[in-house]
KOLGUKOL-594951 format. One record per residue (C-alpha): z, x, y; residue number from 1; residue in one letter. Coordinates in steps of 0.25 Angstrom, whole numbers. Layout:
BEGIN
PT     Z     X     Y num residu
PT     Z     X     Y NUM      A
...
REM end
This chain:
BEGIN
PT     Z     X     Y num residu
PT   561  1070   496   1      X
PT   575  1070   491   2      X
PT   584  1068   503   3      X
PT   596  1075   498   4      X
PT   589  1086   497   5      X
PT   587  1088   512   6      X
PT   594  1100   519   7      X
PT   590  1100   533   8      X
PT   579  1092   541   9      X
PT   569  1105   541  10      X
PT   561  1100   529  11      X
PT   556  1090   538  12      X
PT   547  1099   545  13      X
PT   539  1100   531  14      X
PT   537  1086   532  15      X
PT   523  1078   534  16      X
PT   524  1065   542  17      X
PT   522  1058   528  18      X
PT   532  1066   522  19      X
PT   542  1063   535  20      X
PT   539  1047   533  21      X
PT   542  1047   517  22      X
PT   555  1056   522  23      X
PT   558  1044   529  24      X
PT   557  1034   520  25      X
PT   566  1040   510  26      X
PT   577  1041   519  27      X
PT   576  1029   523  28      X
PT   580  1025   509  29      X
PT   589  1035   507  30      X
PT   597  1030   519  31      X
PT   597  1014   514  32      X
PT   600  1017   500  33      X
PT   613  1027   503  34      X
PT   618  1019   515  35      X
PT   616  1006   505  36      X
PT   625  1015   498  37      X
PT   637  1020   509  38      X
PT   635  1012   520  39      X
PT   630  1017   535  40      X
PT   621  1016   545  41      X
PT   606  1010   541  42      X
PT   597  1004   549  43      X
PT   602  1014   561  44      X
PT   597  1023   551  45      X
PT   586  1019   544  46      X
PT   577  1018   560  47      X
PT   578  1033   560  48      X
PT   572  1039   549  49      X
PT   561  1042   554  50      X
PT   567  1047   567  51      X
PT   576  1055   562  52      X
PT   565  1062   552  53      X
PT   557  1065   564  54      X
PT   568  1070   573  55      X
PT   573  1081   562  56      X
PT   557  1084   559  57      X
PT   555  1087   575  58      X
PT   568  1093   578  59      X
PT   577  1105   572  60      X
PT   590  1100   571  61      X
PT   602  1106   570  62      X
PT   596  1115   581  63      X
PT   589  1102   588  64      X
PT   600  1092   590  65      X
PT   599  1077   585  66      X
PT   609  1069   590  67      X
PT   609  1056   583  68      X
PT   615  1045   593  69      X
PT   623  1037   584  70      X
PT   625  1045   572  71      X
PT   623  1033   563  72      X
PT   608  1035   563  73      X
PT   609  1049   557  74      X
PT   606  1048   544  75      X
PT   592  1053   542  76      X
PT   596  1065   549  77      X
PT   607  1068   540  78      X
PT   597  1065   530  79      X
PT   589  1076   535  80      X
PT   599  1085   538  81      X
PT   603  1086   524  82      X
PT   615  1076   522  83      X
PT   608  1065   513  84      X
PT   615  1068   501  85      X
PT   627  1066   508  86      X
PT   624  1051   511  87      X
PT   632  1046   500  88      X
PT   644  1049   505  89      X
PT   640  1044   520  90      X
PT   649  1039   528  91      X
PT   660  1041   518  92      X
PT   672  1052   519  93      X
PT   668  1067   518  94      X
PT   654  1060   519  95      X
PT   644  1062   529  96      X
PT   644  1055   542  97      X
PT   636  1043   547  98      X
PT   633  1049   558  99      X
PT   630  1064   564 100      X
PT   643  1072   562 101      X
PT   641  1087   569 102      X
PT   650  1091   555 103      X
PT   642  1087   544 104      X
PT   631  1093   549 105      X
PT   624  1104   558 106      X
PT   613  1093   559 107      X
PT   624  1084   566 108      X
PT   624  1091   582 109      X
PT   631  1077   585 110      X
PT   639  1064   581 111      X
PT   639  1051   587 112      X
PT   642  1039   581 113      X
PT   642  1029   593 114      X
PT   630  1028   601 115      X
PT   626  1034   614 116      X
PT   630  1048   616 117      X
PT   619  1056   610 118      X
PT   612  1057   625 119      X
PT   624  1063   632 120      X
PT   627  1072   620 121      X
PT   612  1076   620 122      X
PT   611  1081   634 123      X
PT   624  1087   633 124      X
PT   618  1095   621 125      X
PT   604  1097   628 126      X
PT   610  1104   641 127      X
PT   621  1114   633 128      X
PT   608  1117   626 129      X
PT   599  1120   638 130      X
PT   611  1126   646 131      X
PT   612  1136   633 132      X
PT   595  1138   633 133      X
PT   595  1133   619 134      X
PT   585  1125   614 135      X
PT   584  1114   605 136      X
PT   582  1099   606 137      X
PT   592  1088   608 138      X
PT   587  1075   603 139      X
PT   596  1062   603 140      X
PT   593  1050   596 141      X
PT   598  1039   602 142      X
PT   597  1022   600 143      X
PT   591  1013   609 144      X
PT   604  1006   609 145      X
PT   611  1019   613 146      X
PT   603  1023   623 147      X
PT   606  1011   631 148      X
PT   621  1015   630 149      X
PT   627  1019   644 150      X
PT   629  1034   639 151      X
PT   616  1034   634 152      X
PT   609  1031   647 153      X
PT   621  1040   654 154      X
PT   616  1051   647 155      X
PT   601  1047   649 156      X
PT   603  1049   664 157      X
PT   608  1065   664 158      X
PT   597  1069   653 159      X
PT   587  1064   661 160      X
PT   594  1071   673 161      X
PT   596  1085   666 162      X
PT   582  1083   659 163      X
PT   587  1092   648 164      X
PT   579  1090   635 165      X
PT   584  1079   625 166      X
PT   575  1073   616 167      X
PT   581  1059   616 168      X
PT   578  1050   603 169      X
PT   578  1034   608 170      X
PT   580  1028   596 171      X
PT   577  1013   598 172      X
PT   577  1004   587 173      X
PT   582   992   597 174      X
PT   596   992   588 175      X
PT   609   998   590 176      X
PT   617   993   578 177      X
PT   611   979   584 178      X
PT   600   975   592 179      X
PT   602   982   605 180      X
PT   606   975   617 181      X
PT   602   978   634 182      X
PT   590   981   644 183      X
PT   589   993   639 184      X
PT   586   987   626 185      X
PT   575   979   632 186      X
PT   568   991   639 187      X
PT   569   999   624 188      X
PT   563   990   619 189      X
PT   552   989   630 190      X
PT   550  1004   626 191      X
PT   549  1003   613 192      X
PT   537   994   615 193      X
PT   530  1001   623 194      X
PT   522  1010   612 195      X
PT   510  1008   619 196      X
PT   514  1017   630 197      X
PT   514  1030   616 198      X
PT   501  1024   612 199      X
PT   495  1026   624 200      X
PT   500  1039   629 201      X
PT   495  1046   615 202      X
PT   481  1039   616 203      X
PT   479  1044   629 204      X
PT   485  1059   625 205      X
PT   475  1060   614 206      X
PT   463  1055   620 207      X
PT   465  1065   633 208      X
PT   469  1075   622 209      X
PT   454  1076   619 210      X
PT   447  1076   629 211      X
PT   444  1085   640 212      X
PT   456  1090   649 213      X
PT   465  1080   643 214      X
PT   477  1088   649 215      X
PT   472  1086   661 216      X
PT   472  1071   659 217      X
PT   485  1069   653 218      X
PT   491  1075   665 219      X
PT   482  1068   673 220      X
PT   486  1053   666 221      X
PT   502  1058   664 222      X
PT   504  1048   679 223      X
PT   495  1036   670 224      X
PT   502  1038   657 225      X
PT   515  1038   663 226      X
PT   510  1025   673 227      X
PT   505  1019   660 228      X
PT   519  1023   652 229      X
PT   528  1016   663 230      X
PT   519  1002   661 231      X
PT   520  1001   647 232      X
PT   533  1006   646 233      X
PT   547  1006   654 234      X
PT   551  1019   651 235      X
PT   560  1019   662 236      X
PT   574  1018   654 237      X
PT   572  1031   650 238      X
PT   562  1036   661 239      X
PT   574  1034   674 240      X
PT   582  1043   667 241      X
PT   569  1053   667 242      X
PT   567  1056   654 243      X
PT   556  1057   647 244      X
PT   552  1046   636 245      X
PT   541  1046   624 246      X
PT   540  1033   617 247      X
PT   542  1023   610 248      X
PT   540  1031   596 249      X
PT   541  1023   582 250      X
PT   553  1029   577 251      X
PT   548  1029   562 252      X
PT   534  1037   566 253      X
PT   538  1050   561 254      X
PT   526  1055   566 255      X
PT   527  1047   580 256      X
PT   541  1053   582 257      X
PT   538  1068   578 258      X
PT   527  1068   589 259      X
PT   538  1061   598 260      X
PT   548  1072   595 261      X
PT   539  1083   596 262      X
PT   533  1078   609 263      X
PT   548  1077   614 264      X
PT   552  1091   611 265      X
PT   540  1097   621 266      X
PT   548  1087   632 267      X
PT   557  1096   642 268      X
PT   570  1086   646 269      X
PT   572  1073   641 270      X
PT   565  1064   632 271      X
PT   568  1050   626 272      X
PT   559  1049   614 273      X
PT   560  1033   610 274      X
PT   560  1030   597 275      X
PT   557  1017   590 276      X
PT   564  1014   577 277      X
PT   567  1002   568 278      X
PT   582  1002   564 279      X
PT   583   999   549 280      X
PT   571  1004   546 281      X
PT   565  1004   532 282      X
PT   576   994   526 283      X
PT   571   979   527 284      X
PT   587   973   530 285      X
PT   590   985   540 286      X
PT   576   985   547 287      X
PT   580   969   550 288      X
PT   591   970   554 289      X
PT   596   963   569 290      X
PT   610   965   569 291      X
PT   613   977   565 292      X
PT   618   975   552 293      X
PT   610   986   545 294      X
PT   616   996   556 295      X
PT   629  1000   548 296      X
PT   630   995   533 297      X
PT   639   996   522 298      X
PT   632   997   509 299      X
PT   624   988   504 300      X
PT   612   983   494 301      X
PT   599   988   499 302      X
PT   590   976   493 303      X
PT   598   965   499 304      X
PT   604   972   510 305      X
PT   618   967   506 306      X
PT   630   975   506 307      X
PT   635   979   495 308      X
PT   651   976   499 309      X
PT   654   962   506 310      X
PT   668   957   510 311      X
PT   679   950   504 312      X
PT   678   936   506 313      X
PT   684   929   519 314      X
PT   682   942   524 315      X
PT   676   945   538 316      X
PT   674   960   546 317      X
PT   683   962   554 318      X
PT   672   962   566 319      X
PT   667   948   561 320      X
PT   682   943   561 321      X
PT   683   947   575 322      X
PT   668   942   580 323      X
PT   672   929   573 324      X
PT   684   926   581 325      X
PT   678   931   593 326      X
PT   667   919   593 327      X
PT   679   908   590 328      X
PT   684   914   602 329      X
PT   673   913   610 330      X
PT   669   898   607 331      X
PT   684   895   613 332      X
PT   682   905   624 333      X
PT   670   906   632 334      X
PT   674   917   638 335      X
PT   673   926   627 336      X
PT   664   935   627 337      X
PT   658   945   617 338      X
PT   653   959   620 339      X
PT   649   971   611 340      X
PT   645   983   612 341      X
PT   633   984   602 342      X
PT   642   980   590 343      X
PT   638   964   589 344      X
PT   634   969   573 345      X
PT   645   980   571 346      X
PT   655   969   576 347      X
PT   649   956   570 348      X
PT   647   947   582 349      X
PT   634   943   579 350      X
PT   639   928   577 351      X
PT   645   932   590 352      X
PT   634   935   599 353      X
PT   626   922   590 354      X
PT   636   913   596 355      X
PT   638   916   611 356      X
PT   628   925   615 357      X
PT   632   921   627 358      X
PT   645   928   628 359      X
PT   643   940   617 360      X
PT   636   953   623 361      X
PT   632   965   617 362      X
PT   632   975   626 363      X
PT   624   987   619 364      X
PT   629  1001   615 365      X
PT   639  1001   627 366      X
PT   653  1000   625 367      X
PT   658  1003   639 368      X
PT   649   992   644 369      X
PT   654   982   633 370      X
PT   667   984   639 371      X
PT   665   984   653 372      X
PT   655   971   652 373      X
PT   667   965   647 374      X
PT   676   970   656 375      X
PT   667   962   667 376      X
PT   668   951   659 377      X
PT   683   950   658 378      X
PT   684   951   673 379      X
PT   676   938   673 380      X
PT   685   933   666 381      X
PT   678   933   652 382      X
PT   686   935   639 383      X
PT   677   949   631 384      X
PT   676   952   618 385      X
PT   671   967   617 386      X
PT   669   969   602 387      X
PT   669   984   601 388      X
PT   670   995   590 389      X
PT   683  1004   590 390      X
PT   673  1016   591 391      X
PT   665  1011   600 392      X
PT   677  1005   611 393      X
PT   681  1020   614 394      X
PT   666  1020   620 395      X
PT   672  1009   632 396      X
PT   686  1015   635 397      X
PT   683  1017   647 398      X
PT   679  1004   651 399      X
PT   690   997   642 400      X
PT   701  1007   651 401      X
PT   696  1005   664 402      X
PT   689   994   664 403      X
PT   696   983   653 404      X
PT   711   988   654 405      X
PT   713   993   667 406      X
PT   708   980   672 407      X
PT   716   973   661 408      X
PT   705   963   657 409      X
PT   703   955   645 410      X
PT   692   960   637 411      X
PT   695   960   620 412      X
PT   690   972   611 413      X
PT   687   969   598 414      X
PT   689   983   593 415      X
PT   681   983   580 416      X
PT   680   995   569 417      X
PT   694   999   575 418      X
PT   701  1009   566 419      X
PT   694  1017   553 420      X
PT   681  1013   552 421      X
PT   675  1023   540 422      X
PT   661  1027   540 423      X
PT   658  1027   553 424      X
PT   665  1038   556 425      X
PT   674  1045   569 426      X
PT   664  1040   577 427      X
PT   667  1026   572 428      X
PT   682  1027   567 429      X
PT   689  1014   577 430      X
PT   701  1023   579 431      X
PT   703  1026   592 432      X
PT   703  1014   600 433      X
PT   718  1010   601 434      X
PT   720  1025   605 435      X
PT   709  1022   617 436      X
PT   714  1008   620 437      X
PT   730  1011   616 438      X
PT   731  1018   631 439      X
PT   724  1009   640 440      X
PT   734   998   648 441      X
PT   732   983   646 442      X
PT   724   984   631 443      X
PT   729   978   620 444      X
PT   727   985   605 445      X
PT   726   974   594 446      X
PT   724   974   580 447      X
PT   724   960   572 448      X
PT   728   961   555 449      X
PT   722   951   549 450      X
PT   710   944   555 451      X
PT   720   932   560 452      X
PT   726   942   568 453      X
PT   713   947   574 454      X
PT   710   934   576 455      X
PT   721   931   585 456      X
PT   722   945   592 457      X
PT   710   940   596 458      X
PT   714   927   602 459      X
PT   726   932   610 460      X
PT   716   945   616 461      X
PT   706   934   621 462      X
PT   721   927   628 463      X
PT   725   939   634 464      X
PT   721   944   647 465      X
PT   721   962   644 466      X
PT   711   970   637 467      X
PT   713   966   622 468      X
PT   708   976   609 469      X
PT   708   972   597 470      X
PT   704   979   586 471      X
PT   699   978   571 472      X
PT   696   987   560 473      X
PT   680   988   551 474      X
PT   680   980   538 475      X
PT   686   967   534 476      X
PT   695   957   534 477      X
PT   700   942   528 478      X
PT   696   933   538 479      X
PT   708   923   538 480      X
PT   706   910   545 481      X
PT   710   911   559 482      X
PT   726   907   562 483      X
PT   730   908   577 484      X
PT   742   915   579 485      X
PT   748   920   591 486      X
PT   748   935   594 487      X
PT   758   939   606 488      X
PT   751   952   613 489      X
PT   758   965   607 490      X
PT   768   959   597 491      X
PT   765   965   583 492      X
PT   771   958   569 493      X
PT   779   962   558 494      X
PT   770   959   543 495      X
PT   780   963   535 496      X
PT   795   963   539 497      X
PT   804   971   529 498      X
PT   820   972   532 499      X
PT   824   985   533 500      X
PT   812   989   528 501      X
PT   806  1005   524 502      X
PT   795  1007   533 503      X
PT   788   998   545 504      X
PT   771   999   545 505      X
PT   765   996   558 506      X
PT   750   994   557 507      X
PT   740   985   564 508      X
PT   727   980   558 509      X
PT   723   974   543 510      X
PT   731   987   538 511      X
PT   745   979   541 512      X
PT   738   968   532 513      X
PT   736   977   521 514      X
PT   750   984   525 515      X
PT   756   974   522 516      X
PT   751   968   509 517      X
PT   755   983   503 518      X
PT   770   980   509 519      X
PT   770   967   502 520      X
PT   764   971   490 521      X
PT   772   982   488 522      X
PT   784   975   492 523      X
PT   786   988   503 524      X
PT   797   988   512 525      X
PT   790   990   525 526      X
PT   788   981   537 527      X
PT   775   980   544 528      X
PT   770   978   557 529      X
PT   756   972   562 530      X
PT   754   982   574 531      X
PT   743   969   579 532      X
PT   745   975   593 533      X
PT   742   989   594 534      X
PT   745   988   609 535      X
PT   753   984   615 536      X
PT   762   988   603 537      X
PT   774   977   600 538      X
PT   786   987   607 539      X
PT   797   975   603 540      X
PT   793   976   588 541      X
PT   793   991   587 542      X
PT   806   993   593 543      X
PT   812   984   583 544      X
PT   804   990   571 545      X
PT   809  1003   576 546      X
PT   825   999   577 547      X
PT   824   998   562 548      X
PT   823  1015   563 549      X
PT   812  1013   551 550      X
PT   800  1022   548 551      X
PT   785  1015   554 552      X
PT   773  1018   549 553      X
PT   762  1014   560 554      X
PT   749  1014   552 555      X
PT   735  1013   560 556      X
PT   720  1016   558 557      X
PT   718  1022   570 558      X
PT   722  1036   579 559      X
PT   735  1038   580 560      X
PT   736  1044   594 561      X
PT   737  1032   604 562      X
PT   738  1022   593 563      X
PT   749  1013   591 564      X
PT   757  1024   584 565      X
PT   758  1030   596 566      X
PT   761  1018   605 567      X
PT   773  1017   595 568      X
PT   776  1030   595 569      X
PT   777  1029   612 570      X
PT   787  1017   610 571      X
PT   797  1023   602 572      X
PT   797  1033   610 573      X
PT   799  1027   623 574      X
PT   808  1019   616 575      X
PT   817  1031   610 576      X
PT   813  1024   596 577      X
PT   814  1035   583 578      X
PT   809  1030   572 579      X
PT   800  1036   561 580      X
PT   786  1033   564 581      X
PT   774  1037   556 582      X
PT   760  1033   562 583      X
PT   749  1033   553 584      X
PT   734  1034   560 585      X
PT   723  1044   562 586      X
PT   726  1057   567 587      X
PT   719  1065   579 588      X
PT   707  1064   571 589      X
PT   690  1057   571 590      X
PT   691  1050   557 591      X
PT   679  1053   549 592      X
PT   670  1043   542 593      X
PT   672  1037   528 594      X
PT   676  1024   520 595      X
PT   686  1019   529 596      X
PT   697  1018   517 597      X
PT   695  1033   513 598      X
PT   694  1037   531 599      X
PT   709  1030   530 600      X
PT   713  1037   516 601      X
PT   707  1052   523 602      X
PT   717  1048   535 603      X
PT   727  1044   526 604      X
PT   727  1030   532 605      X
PT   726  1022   521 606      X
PT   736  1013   518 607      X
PT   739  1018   505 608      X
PT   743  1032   512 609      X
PT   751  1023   523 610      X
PT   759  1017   512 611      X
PT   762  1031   505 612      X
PT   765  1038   518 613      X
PT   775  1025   522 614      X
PT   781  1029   510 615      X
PT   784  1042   511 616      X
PT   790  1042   526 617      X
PT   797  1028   527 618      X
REM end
């Protein structure tokens, strides 16, 4: 079959179970030779193949809803629903999404690209449908690492209160990005090796099936099958919150799942349907992969496995820069502690965790309780580390308001992915996390250069006694050899210094490196400022800059409102300062997916068009 040729998932319903598993197979290849090509999620998407087939064969969607929750494991779906010609351009700009996006296509009812809402947004979805007697199914698809998630099990509580029908789809392939962490963990895990509890409940329907007054049996034996069930099996995870459960099913059965699906859709009210699947599945370096390397990839060679771009030498990810220092950190400072919130891989702490075990703890797909389990290990008097994606923090603000700076503790935030990430898209974009953390009292906003620079923000956060962020941007970097240098709290410096000089830039990341090597080169009569502290900003400084009535240029990568432009701005104004002042950001807008330089050239953030707008208005 030619995939491109699909328009719509209803041709599956012509399909055989032969012709559903060969279907199978060749998207599996389709998905590791284009994403060998562009770059995305694999192995999350290579587990449900077979899954996905089955789903768009039992159900009707767009009329039935599939809500997909985290939209990186899409891909199949679009597949089926018409979009593969379209993988090409995947990720890229005016390209199609790497996840569900409800404008690309009717198919799409729903967008996530972090984990953990699907439930909630399920139910919601079921009771406006029953309150408007419609009817059609509801079927979330859902990890096992996402159901372990607080909102998850919040949600898990009202649907099996409400009892409204949802087909829920427990997709457990014991990963998240990496190998999943918790009891809950351990009792999915008991689940799926309980198949001897399916076995035995179809043998015994098809023998009383044939003989005489079987009904009357199967009712009869209804108390002994559920006796034998809860011995076999501890359905109790799902059970206390009284809804209903079938399982464990292998997740590449097409025919296993079809009878599950079609089973569940004669259910009135809630039922979990779990589903074993092998992430990776079908490509021997994906399949075998621990760590969670194969979870998102950049393009690579698919008979070695090897990616097809490496970095510069001396060069280090900005993640592994930071997880490197960390662990120098920790053998000085015992107590130092480590936490992450499922992102050991996205982050790079493996060597980490390897080296104190002890003190590094992932703590699952739960960012709230990431930050409040440090919180209780600042008040006894421990020195964490929360390594966290910017997308991701928003998930805990609560908990870093109330909990980390009203009660002005010392926890540090490794804020990585901050600013414009690319192809992940809005949901992923690390671009509003100084807005969030610019309001609260007693946080300090930090951005280092050059990897020195991080180093050392770094070294005086672990001194200091207040919440302390600091962030860092995707990508990479030179790892220069460590220098100490002494960083006073809040005090910024000037990179370039010009007498009387056209235009002053301020900017705050790897951009003022790149700043100013343009200044230089092009023997431009600017100053530039390293903005290192995005709060507190450095007041003394930018009243002197402003008393030389010059025109500044503050450049940033992330939302203007409530970022340092406008921490600026409510300075000169308190002050009675009128300068000229031009602050280049994002506007009121989600920044949509794409190569991260063409996202910055369609925002007109590239410093090419900061140069030519300098121009123009100094």
């Amino acid at each position: 079959m030619n995939l491109l040729d699909i328009k719509d998932p209803t041709f599956l319903k012509n399909l055989n179970e032969n012709e559903l598993k060969e279907l199978a197979d060749e998207i599996r290849l389709f998905l590791v030779n284009s994403i060998s090509k562009t770059g995305g999620h694999l192995s999350s998407n290579l587990g449900v193949v077979e899954l996905t087939i089955a789903l768009h064969y039992c159900f009707n969607s767009p009329n039935d809803k599939l809500l997909f929750d985290v939209g990186h494991q899409s891909y199949t779906h679009k597949i089926l629903t018409g979009r593969a010609r379209d993988f090409d351009k995947l990720r890229k700009i005016d390209g199609i999404s790497g996840f569900q996006r409800r404008s690309e296509s009717i198919y799409d009812c729903f967008e996530a690209g972090h984990s953990s809402t699907a439930l909630s947004i399920g139910l919601g979805m079921a009771i406006a449908r029953d309150l408007n007697h419609d009817d059609y199914e509801i079927i979330p698809i859902v990890g096992d690492a996402s159901m372990s998630s607080g909102l998850s099990l919040e949600a898990l509580n009202q649907i099996g209160d409400l009892k409204s029908k949802l087909i829920i789809i427990f997709n457990d392939n014991n990963m998240s990005i990496s190998k999943n962490k918790g009891s809950l963990t351990k009792a999915f895990a008991y689940l799926r090796s309980s198949s001897k509890y399916v076995n035995l409940k179809e043998d015994l329907k098809d023998y009383l099936s044939k003989i005489k007054e079987g009904k009357k049996y199967l009712n009869f034996l209804k108390g002994v099958r559920d006796s034998i069930k809860s011995k076999l099996i501890n359905d109790g995870i799902f059970k206390e919150f009284d809804i209903d459960y079938l399982g464990p099913v292998d997740g590449h059965d097409i025919g296993a799942l079809i009878k599950a699906f079609n089973a569940a859709k004669q259910k009135d009210g809630p039922i979990v349907i779990h589903v074993v699947t092998k992430k990776g599945k079908g490509y021997e370096y994906a399949e075998n992969d621990t760590n969670g390397k194969w979870h998102g990839v950049s393009p690579f060679d698919i008979s070695t496995g090897l990616p097809l771009k490496t970095l510069p030498e001396n060069h280090l990810s900005y993640s592994k820069i930071v997880s490197n220092h960390i662990n120098d950190l920790m053998e000085i400072n015992q107590d130092i502690v480590a936490i992450t919130p499922a992102m050991i891989s996205g982050s790079q702490l493996e060597d980490l965790f390897k080296k104190h075990p002890e003190r590094c703890f992932d703590c699952g797909i739960a960012e709230d309780h990431a930050v409040d389990f440090a919180v209780g290990l600042a008040l006894e008097n421990k020195r964490p580390f929360v390594s966290i994606y910017s997308s991701f923090l928003q998930r805990a603000y609560d908990q870093i308001n109330h909990d980390v700076c009203r009660m002005n503790l010392p926890v540090v935030f490794g804020i990585d992915r901050a600013g414009i990430v690319g192809e992940d898209g809005s949901s992923h974009q690390g671009v509003f996390d100084i807005s969030l953390l610019n309001a609260l009292p007693n946080m300090v906003i930090a951005q280092g250069k050059d990897a020195n620079e991080i180093k050392n923000l770094f070294d005086l956060a672990f001194n200091s006694n207040y919440p302390f962020a600091i962030r860092y941007p995707r990508g990479h970097i030179l790892d220069t050899k460590y220098k100490k240098e002494e960083i006073l709290l809040g005090k910024w410096e000037i990179i370039v210094n010009n007498d009387n000089e056209d235009a002053i830039i301020i900017s705050y990341g790897n951009d003022v490196c790149q700043i100013e090597k343009h200044i230089k080169s092009e023997k431009l009569n600017y100053t530039l400022v390293n903005a290192r502290f995005i709060k507190p900003i450095d007041e003394d400084l930018l009243l002197k800059l402003a008393s030389k009535n010059k025109p500044i240029f503050i450049y940033t990568n992330e939302i203007i409102k409530g970022g340092i432009g406008d921490s600026i701005l409510e300075l000169f104004n308190i002050s009675n300062i009128k300068v000229p002042l031009h602050i280049l950001g994002i506007d009121d807008i989600y920044v949509k997916h794409g190569e991260m330089s063409k996202v910055k050239e369609s925002l007109h953030l590239d410093l090419e068009n900061l140069y030519n707008y300098i121009k123009e208005n100094a």
